[in-house]
C-alpha positions, -999 to 999 in steps of 0.1 A, spaced: 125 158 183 128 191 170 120 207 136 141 215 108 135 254 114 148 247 153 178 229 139 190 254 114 181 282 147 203 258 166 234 257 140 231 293 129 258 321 133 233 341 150 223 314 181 262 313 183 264 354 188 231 356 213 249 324 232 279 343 231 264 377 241 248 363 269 284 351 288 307 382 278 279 407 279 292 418 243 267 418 217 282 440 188 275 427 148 298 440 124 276 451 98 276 428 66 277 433 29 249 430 2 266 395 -8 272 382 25 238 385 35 228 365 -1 255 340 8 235 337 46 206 331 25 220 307 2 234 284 29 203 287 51 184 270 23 206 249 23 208 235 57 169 238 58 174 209 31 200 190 48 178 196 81 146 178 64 125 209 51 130 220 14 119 259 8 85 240 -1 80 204 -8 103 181 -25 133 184 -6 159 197 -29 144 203 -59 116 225 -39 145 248 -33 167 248 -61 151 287 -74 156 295 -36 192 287 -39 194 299 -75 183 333 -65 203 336 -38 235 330 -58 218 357 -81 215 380 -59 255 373 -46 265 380 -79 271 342 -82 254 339 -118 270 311 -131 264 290 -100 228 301 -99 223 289 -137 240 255 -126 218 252 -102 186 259 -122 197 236 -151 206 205 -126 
């Protein structure tokens, strides 16, 4: 069986572009923005939860700051203070 960190490895964008490099021998990255790279970091906590592992203990509600700062740091504020008061 494999662990939620081997899962989230499995599913990410980045597994796809090395799987991808690998066949057409292409392994170019457009380079991303400031808030796509907070958006990466908001969904990975989020699979890591739907995968079994919270950012911590407690599933969910051991990564709800995680999350929250995330959407901060996207310029997301509003969904970040949902988030926190949920």
């Amino acid at each position: 069986m494999r662990t939620p960190e081997e899962v989230r490895w499995v599913l990410s964008e980045e597994a796809t572009a090395q799987r991808t490099g690998a066949v057409t021998g292409l392994n170019y990255k457009e380079p991303r923005t400031p808030v796509q790279l907070a958006m990466e970091e908001a969904a990975a906590v989020q699979d890591m939860v739907a995968a079994g592992a919270g950012a911590g203990a407690g599933g969910f509600d051991g990564a709800r700051e995680a999350l929250a700062a995330a959407y901060d740091k996207a310029g997301l504020v509003d969904a970040a203070n949902f988030i926190r008061a949920a």
